[in-house]
Backbone bond lengths (Angstrom), bond angles and torsions (degrees), N, CA, C in turn:
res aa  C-N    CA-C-N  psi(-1)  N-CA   C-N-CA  omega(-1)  CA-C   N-CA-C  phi
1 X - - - 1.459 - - 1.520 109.23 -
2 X 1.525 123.66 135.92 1.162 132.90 -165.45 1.869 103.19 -71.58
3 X 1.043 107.09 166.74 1.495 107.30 -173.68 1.943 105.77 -74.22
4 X 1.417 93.87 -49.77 1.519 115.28 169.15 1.567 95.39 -36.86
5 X 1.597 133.68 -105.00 0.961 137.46 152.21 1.160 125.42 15.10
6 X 0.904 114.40 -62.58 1.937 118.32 172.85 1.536 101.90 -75.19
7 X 1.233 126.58 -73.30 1.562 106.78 176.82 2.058 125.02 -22.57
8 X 1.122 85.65 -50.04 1.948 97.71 -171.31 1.452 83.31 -75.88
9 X 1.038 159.46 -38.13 2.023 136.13 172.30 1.096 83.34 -77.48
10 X 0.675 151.18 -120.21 1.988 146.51 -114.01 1.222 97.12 -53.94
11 X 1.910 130.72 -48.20 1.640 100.19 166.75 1.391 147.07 -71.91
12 X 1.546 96.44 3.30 0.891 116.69 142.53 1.543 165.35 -51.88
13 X 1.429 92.02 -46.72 1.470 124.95 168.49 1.358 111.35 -78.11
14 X 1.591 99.52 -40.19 2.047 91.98 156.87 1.279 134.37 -71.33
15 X 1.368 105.45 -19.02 1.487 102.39 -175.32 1.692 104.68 -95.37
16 X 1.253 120.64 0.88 1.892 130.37 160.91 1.087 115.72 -75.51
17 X 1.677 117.77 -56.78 1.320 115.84 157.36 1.658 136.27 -33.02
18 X 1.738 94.22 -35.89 1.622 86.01 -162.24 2.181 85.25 -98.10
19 X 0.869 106.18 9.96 1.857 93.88 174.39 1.449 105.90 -96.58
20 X 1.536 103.78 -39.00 0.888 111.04 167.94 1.543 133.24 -50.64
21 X 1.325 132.91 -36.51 1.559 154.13 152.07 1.603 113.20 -51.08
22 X 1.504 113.61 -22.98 1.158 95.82 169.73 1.374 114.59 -127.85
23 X 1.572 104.54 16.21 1.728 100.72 153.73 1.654 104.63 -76.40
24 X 1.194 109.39 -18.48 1.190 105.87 -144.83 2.184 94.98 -92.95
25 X 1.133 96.24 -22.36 1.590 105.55 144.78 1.717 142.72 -62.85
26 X 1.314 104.10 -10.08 0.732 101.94 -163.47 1.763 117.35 -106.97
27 X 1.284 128.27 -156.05 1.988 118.56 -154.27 1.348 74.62 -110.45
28 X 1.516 135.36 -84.49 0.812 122.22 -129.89 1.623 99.09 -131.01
29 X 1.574 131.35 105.31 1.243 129.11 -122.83 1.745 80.57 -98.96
30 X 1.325 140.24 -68.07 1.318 116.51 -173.44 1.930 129.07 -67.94
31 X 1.039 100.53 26.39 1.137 112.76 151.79 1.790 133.43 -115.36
32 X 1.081 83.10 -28.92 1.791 101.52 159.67 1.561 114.30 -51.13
33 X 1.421 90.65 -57.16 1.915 90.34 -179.56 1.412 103.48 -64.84
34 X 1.331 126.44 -49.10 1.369 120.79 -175.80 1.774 112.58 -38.33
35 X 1.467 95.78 -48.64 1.972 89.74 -173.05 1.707 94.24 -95.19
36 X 1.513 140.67 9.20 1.265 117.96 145.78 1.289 99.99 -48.66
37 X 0.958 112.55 -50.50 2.445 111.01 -137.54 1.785 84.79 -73.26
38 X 1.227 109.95 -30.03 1.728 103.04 -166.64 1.539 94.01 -64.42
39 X 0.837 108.18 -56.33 2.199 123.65 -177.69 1.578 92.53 -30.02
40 X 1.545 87.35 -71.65 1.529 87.30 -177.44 1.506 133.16 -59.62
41 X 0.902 140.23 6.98 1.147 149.28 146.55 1.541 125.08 -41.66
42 X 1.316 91.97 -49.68 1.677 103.39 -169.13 1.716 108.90 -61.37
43 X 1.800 101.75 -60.51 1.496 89.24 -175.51 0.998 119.07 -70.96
44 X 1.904 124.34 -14.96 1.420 127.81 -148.26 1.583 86.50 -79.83
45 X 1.603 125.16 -56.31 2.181 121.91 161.45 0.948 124.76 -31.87
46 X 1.237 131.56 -30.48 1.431 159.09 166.68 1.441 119.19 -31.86
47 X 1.411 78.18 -74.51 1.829 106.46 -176.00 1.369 105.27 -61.86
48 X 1.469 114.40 -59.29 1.852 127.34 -156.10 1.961 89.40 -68.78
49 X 1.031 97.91 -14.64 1.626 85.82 175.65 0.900 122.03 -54.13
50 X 1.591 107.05 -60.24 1.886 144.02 -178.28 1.407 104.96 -88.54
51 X 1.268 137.97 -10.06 1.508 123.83 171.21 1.475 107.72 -55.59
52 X 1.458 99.34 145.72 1.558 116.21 178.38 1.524 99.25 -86.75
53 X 1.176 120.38 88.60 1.517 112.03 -164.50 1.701 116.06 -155.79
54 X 1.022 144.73 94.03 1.195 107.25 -165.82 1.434 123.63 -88.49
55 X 1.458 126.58 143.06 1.479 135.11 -163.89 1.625 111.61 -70.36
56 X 1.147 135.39 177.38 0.966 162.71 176.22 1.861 132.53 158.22
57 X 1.201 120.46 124.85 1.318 139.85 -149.72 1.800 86.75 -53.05
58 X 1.260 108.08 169.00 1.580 93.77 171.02 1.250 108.41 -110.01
59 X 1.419 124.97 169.48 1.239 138.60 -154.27 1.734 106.42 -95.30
60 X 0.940 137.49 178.15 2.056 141.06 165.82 1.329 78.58 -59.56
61 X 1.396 153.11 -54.95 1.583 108.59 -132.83 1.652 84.28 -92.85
62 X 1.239 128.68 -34.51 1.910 117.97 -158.45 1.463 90.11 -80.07
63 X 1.203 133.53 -9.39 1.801 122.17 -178.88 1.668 86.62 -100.08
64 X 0.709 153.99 11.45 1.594 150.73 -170.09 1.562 86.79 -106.69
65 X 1.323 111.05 -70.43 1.882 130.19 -166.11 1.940 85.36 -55.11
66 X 1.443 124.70 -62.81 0.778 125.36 -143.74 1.906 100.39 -70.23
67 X 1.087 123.64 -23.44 1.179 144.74 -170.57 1.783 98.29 -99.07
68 X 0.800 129.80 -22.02 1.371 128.34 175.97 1.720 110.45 -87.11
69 X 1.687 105.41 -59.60 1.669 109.87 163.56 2.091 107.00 -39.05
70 X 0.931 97.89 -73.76 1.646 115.30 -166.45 1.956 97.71 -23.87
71 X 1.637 103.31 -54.99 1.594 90.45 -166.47 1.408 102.98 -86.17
72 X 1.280 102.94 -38.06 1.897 90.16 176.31 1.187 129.49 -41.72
73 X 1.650 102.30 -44.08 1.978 105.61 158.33 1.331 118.53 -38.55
74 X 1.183 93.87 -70.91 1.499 112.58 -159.24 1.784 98.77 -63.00
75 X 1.130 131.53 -64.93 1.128 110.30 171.96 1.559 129.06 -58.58
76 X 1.408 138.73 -3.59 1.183 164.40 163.33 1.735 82.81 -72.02
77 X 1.358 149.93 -84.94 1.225 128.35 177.69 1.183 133.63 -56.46
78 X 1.052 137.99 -22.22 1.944 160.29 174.50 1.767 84.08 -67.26
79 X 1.588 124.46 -73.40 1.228 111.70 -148.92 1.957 103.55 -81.06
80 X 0.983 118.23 -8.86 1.505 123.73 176.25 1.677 103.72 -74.71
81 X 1.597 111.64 -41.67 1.677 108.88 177.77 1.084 104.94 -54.87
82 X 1.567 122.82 -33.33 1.649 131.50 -151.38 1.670 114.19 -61.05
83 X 1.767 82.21 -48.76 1.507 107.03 -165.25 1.534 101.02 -84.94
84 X 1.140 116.15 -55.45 1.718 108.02 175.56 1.786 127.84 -42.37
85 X 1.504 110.92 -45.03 1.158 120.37 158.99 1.740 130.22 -57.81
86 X 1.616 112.92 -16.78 1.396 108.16 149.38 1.560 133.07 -126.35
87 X 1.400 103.14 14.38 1.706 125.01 -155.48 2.020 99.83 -136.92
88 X 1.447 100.18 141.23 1.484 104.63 -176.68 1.241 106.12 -74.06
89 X 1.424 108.98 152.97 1.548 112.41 -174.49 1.880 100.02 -87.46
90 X 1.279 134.58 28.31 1.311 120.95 176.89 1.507 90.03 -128.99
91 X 1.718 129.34 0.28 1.556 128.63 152.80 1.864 106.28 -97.32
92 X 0.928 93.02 -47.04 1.843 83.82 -167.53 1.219 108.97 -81.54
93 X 1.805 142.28 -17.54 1.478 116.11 158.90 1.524 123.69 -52.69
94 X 1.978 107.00 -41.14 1.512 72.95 -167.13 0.960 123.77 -105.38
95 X 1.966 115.14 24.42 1.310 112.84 140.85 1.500 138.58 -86.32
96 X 0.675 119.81 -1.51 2.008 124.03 140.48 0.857 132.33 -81.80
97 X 1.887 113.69 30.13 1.141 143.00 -178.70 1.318 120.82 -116.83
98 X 1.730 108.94 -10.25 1.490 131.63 -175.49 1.426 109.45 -66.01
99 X 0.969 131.55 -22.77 1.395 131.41 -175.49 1.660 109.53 -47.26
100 X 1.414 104.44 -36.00 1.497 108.51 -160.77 1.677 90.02 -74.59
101 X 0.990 145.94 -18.66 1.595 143.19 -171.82 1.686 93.74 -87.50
102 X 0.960 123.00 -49.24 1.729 128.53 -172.94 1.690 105.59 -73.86
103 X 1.107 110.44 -41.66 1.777 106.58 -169.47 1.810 101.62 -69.05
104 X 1.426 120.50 -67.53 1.627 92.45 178.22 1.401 121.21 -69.59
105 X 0.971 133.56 2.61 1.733 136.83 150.80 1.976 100.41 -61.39
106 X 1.071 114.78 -69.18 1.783 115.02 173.14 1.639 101.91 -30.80
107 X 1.147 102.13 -43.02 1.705 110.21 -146.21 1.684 107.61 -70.05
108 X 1.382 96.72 -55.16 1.510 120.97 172.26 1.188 114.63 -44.05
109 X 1.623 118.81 -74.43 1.310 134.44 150.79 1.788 138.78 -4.90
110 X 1.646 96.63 -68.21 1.234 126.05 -148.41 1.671 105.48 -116.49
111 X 1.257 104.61 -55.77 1.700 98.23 159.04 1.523 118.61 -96.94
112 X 1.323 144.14 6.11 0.900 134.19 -145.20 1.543 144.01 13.95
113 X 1.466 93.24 56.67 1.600 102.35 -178.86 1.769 99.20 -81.48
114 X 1.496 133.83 166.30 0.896 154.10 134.31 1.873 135.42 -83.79
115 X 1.208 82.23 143.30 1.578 90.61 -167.79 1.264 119.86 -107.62
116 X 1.321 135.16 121.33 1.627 118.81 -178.82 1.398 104.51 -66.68
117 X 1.271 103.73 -175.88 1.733 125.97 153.07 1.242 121.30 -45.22
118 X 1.530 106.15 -66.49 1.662 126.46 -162.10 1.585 88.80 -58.80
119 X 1.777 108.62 -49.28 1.506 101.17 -156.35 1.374 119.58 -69.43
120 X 1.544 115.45 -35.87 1.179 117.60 166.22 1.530 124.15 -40.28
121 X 1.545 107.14 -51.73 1.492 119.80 -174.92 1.597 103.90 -53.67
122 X 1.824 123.88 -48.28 0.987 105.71 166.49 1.338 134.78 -73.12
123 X 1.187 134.17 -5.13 1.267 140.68 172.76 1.520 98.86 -67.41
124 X 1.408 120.29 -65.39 1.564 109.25 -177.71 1.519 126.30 -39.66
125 X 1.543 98.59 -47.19 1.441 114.06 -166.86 1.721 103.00 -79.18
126 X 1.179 140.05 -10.12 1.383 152.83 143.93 1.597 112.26 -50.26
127 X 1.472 128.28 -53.67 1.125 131.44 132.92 1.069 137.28 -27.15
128 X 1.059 121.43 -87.75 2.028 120.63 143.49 1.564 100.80 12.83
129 X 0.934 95.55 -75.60 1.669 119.78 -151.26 1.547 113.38 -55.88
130 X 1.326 88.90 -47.71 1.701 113.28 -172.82 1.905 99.17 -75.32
131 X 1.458 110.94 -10.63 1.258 84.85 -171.38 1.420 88.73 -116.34
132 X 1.017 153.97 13.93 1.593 166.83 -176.78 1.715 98.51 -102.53
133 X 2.016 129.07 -41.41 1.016 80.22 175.05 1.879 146.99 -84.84
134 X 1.474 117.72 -1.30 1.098 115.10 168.27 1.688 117.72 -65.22
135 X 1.253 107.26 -25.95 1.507 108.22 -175.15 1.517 121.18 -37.39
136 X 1.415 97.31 153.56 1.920 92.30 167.12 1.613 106.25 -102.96
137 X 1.233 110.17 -33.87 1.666 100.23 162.99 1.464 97.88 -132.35
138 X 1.432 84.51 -171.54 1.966 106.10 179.28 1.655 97.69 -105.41
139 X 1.430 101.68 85.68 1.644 98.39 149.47 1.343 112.05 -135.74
140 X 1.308 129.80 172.45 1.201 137.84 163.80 1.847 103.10 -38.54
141 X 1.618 114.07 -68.42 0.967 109.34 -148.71 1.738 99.82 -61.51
142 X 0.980 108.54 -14.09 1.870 106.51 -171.54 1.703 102.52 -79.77
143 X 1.395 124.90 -24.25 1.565 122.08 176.13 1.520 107.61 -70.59
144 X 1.641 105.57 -32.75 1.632 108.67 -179.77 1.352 122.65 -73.31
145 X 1.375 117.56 5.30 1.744 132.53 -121.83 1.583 74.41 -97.70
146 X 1.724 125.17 -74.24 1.415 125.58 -171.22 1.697 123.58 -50.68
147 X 1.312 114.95 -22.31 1.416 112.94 177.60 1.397 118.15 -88.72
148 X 1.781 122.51 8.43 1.395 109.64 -160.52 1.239 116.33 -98.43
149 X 1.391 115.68 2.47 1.654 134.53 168.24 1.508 100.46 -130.60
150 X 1.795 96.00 93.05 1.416 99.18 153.15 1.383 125.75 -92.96
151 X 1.313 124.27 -10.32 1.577 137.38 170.40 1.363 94.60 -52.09
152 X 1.497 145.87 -43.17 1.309 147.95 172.17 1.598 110.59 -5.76
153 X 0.578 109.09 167.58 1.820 120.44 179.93 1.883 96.66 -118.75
154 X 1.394 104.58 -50.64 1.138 108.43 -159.20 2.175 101.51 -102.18
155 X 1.081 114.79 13.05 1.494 120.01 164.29 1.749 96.57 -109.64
156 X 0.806 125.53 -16.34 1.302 135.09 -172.04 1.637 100.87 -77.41
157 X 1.349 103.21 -63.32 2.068 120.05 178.97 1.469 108.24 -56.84
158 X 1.702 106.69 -37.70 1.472 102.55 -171.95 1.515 99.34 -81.13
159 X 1.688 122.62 -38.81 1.874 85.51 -167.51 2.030 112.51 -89.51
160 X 1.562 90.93 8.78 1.593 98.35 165.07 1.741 104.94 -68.69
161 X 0.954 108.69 -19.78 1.719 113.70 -161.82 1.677 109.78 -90.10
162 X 1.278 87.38 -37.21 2.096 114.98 169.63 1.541 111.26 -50.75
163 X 2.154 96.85 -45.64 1.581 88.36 -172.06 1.555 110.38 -107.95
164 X 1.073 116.31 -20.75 1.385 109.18 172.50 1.560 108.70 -74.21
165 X 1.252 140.56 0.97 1.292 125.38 155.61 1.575 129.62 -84.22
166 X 1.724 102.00 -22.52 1.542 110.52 148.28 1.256 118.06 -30.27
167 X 1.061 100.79 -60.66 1.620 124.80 -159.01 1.754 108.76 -45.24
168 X 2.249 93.48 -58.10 1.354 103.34 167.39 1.635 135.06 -30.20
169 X 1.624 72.93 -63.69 1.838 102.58 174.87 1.457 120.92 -32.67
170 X 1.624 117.60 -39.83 1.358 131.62 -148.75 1.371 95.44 -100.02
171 X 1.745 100.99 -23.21 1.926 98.80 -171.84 1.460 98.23 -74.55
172 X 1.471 104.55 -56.49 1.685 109.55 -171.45 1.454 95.68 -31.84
173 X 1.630 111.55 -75.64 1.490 112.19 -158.00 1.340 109.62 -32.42
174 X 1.636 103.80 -51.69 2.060 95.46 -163.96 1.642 105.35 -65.34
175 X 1.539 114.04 -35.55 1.332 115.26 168.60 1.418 120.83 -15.64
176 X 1.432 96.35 -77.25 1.426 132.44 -145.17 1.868 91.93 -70.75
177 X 1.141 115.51 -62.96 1.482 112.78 -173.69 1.491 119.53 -40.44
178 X 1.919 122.89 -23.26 0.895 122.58 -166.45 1.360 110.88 -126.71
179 X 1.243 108.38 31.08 1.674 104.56 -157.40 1.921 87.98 -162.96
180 X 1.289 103.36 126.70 1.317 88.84 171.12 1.924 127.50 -71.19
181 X 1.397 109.31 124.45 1.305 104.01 -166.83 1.423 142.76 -54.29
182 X 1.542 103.74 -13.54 1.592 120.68 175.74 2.318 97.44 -74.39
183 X 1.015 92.51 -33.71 1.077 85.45 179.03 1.626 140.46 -86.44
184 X 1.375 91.09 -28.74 1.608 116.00 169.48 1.504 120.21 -75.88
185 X 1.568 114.56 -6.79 1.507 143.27 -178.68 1.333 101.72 -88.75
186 X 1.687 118.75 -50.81 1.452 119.92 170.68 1.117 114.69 -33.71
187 X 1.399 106.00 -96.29 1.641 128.66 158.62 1.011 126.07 1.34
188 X 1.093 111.26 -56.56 1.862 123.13 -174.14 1.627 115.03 -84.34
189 X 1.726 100.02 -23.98 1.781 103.29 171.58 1.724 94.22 -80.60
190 X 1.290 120.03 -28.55 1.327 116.93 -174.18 1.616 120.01 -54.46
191 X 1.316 97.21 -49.83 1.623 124.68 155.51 1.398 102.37 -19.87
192 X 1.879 92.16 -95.09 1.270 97.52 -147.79 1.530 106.48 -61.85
193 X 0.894 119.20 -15.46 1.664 114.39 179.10 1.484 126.57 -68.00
194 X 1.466 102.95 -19.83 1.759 114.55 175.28 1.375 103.78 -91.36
195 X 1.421 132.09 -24.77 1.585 145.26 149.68 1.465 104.37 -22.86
196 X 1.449 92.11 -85.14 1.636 118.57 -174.91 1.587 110.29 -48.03
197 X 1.682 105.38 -50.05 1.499 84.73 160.19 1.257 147.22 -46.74
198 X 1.226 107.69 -37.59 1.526 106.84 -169.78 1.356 121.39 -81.49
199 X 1.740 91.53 -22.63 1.345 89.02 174.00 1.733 121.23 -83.35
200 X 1.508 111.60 -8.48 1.549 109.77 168.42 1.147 125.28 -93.85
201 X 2.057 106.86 12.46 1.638 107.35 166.54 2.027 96.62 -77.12
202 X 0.615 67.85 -15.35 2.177 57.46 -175.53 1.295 112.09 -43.87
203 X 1.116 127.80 128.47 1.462 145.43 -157.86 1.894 110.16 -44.35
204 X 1.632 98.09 -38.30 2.138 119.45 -173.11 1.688 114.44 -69.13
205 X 1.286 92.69 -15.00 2.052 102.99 -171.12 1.489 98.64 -122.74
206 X 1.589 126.86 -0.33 1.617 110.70 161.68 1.549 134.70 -54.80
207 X 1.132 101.41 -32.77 1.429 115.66 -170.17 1.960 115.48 -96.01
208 X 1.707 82.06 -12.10 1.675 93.79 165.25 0.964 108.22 -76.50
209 X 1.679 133.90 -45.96 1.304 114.03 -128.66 1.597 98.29 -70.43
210 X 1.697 131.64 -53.21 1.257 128.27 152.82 1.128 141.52 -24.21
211 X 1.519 141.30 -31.27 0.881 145.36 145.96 1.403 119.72 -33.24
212 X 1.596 106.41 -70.93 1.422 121.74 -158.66 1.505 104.81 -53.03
213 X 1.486 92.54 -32.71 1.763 107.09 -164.30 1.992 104.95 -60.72
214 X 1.633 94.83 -45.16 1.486 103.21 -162.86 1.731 100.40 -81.14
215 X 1.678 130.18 -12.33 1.538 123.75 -178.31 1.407 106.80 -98.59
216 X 1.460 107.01 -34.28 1.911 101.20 -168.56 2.159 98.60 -116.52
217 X 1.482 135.82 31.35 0.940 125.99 -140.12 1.997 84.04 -91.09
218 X 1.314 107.20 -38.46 1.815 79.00 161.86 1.456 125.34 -62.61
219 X 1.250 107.65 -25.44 1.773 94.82 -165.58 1.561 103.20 -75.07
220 X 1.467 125.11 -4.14 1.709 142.82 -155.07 1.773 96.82 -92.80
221 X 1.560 92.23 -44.86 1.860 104.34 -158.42 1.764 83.84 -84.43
222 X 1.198 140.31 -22.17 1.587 127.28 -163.73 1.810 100.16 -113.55
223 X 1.378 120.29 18.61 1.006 124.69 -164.98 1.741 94.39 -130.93
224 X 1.595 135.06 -36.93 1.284 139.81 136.34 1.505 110.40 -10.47
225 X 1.275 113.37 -100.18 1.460 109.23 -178.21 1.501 130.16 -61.81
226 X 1.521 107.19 -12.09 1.816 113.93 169.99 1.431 103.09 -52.59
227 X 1.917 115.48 -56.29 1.603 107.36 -127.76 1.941 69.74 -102.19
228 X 1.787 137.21 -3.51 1.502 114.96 162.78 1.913 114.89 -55.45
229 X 1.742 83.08 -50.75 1.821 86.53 -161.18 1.895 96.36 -64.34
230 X 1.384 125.34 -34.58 1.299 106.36 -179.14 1.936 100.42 -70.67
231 X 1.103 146.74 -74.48 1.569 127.97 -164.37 1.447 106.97 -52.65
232 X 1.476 135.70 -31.38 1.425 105.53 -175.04 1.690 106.05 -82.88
233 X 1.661 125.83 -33.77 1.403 114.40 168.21 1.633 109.87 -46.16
234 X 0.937 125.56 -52.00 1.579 116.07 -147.47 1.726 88.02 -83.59
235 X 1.301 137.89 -19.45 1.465 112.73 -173.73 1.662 82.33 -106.60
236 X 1.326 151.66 45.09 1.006 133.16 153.72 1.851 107.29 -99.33
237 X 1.837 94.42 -39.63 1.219 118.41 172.69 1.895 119.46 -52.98
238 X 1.432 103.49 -39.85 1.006 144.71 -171.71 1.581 108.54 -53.87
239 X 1.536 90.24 -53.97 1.691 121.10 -176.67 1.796 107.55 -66.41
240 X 1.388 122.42 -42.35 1.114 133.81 160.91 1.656 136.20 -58.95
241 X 1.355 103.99 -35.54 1.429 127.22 172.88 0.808 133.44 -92.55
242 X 1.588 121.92 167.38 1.652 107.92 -177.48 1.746 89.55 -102.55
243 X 1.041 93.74 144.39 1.800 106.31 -179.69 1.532 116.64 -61.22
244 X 1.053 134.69 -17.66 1.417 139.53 153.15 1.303 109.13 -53.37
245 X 1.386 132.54 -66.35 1.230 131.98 175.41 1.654 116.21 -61.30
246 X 1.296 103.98 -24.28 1.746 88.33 -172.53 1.381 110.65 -96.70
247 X 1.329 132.20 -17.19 1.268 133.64 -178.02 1.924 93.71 -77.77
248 X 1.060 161.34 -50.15 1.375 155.11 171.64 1.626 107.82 -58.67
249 X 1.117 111.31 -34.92 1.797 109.07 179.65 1.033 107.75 -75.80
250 X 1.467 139.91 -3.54 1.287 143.44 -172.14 1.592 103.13 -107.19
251 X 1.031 116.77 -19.19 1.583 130.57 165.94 1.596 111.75 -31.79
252 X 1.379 102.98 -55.95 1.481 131.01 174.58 1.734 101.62 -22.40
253 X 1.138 118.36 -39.87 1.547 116.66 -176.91 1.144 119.14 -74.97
254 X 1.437 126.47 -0.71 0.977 142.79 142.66 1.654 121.36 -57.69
255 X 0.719 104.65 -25.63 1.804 109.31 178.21 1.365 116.62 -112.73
256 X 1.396 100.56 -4.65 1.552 111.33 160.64 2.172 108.71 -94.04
257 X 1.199 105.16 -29.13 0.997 90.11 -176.10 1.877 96.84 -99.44
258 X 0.865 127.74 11.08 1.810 121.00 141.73 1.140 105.46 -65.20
259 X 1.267 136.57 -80.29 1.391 129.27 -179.18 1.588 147.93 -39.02
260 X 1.754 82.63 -24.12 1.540 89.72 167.81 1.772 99.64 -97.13
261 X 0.824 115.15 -20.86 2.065 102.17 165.43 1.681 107.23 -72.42
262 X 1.007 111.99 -44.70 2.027 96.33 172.95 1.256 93.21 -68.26
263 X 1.266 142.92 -107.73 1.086 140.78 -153.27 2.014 136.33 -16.51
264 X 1.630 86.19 -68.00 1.287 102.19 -176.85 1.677 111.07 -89.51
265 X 1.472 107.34 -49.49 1.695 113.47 -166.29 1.518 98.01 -87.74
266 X 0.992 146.49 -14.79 1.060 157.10 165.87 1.439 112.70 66.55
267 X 1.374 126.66 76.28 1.145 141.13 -140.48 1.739 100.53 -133.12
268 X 0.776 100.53 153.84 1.857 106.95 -177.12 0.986 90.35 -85.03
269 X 1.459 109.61 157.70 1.748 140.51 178.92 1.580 125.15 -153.57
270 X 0.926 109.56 161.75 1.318 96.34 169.29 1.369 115.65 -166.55
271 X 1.272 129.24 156.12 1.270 118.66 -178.22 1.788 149.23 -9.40
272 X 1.450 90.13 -53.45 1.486 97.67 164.08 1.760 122.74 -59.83
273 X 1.330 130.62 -13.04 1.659 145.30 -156.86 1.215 85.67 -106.54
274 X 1.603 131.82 -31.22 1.456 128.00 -170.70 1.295 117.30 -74.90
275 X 1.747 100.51 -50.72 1.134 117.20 172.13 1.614 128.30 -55.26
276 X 1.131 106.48 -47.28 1.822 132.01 -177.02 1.418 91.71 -46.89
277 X 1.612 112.26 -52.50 1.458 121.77 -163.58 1.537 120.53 -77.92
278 X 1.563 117.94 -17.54 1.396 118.45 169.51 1.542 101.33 -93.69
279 X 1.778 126.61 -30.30 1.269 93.37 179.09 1.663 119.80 -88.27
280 X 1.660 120.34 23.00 1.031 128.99 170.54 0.993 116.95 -85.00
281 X 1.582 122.15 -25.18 1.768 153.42 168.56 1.144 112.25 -72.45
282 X 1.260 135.06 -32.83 1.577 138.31 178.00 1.515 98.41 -107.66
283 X 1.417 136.88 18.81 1.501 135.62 175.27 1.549 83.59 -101.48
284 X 1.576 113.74 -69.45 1.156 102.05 -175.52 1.602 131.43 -56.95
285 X 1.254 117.18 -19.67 1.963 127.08 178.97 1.260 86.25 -65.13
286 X 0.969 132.82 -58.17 1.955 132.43 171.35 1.263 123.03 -28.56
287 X 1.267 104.42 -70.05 1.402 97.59 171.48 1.676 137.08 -66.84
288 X 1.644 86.97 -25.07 1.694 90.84 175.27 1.466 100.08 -65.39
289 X 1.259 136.17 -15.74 1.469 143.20 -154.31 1.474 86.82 -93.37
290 X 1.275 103.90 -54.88 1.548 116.03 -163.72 2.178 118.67 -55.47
C-alpha cells in the first residue's frame, strides 16, 4: 500500500471515530445521522464547486455501484439499530464487524486483486483485534462468545450487517476506479440521504426530527464536515488501494475511538481495549508493509 494511500485511511479512520463520538452523544441516534448528511451537504457543494476536477454525469455502471453502495449503507445502519436494540453490544459489535473476512474474499474473487503474505497476516490480526475489543478477557472461548446463539434474531441482523456492507465496499471500489471519487462520494451521500429520508417520514421520528435539531444542533453542524472529510478521504484512499487492504486499515478508528472514551468520555477500560487496539495498530503496520 502506497504511503499516499495509507495516510487518506488512517485519516480517515480518525475522522469516523470522531463522528462517530458524537453520534454517540447524541438523543436520538437515527435521526442524528439524518441531519449529519444534511450538514454535510453544505461543504460537501462547496468543495465540487472548486474541485480541480473535471465533471461528468455518471454513466449506468457508477449509478448502479452508486445505487448499490447507498442501500448497503443504509441498510448496514437499519440492521445494526435492529440488533443493538435486542442484542449486547460486546456480541453484536464484533459481528458487524464481519465484513472485513468477506471484503478481501470479494476482492480476490471479484476484482482480482492479490494479496501478499505479510498482508494477509495483517488483515487477520486486524480481525483479531476487532474481535478482542468487546471482550472481557483474551480467551478463545470469549472470540467464540458472539456466534453461539445463532437462533438470535439480533446475531442474525448483525452478521447480515457484516455482509451486506462487503457488498457496499466492493461497489465503492468498482465505483471509485472509474468515476472520479470526490464526485461519486457526492452522489452516493446524495443517495443515502433520500434513503434516510424516507425512512424518517414514518409517522414515530416526526416529532424527533426538531427536537434533535434544537438539543444537539452544535454537535449536528461539527458532525457535517467530520463524516465529509471521513467519506471523501477513505474513497480517495480507496481509489489507490486494493480494497482488501483498505477496509481493515480503517479499523484503526477503532483505537482511536478507545482513546477518545478514556480520555475524553471518560469511560472504563481495561486491559484487553488496550491490547485489541495495538494489535489493530500492528495489523495495519502489516499491511502498509504488505
Amino acid at each position: 500500500m502506497s504511503n499516499l494511500a495509507f495516510a487518506l485511511i488512517i485519516f480517515s479512520a480518525v475522522m469516523h471515530a470522531a463522528w462517530n463520538t458524537l453520534v454517540k452523544q447524541s438523543r436520538h441516534k437515527t435521526v442524528f445521522i439524518w441531519w449529519m448528511f444534511i450538514a454535510s451537504m453544505f461543504p460537501f457543494t462547496a468543495i465540487i464547486t472548486v474541485v480541480n476536477e473535471p465533471f461528468h454525469w455518471p454513466g449506468p455502471h457508477t449509478l448502479a455501484m452508486i445505487s448499490i453502495g447507498s442501500v448497503s449503507f443504509v441498510l448496514y445502519h437499519l440492521l445494526n439499530g435492529r440488533a443493538y436494540r435486542d442484542g449486547d453490544l460486546s456480541i453484536i459489535y464484533p459481528l458487524s464487524q464481519t465484513s472485513m473476512v468477506y471484503v478481501p474474499i470479494w476482492g480476490v474473487l471479484l476484482l482480482k486483486e492479490r494479496l501478499s503474505p505479510v498482508g494477509i497476516c495483517g488483515i487477520l490480526l486486524v480481525i483479531f483485534g476487532t474481535f478482542c475489543v468487546q471482550m472481557q478477557r483474551l480467551s478463545l472461548a470469549e472470540v467464540a462468545r458472539p456466534f453461539r446463539d445463532l437462533k438470535s434474531s439480533a446475531v442474525r441482523a448483525a452478521l447480515l450487517a457484516g455482509f451486506i456492507y462487503s457488498i457496499g465496499s466492493i461497489a465503492e471500489k468498482t465505483g471509485v476506479r472509474d468515476y472520479p471519487p470526490v464526485f461519486f462520494t457526492y452522489f452516493l451521500v446524495i443517495a443515502m440521504l433520500s434513503l434516510m429520508t424516507l425512512n424518517l417520514c414514518r409517522p414515530k421520528y416526526r416529532a424527533l426530527i426538531a427536537e434533535e435539531w434544537r438539543t444537539n444542533w452544535r454537535l449536528i453542524l461539527w458532525s457535517g464536515p467530520t463524516v465529509m472529510l471521513s467519506f471523501l478521504s477513505f474513497r480517495y484512499g480507496l481509489n489507490l488501494a486494493r480494497v482488501g487492504y483498505a477496509v481493515p486499515v480503517r479499523q484503526v478508528s477503532i483505537m482511536v475511538g478507545v482513546l477518545i472514551g478514556i480520555f475524553f468520555l471518560r469511560e472504563s477500560f481495561g486491559k484487553v481495549r488496550l491490547i485489541a487496539a495495538a494489535l489493530i495498530v500492528a495489523g495495519a503496520a502489516m499491511i502498509k508493509l504488505g
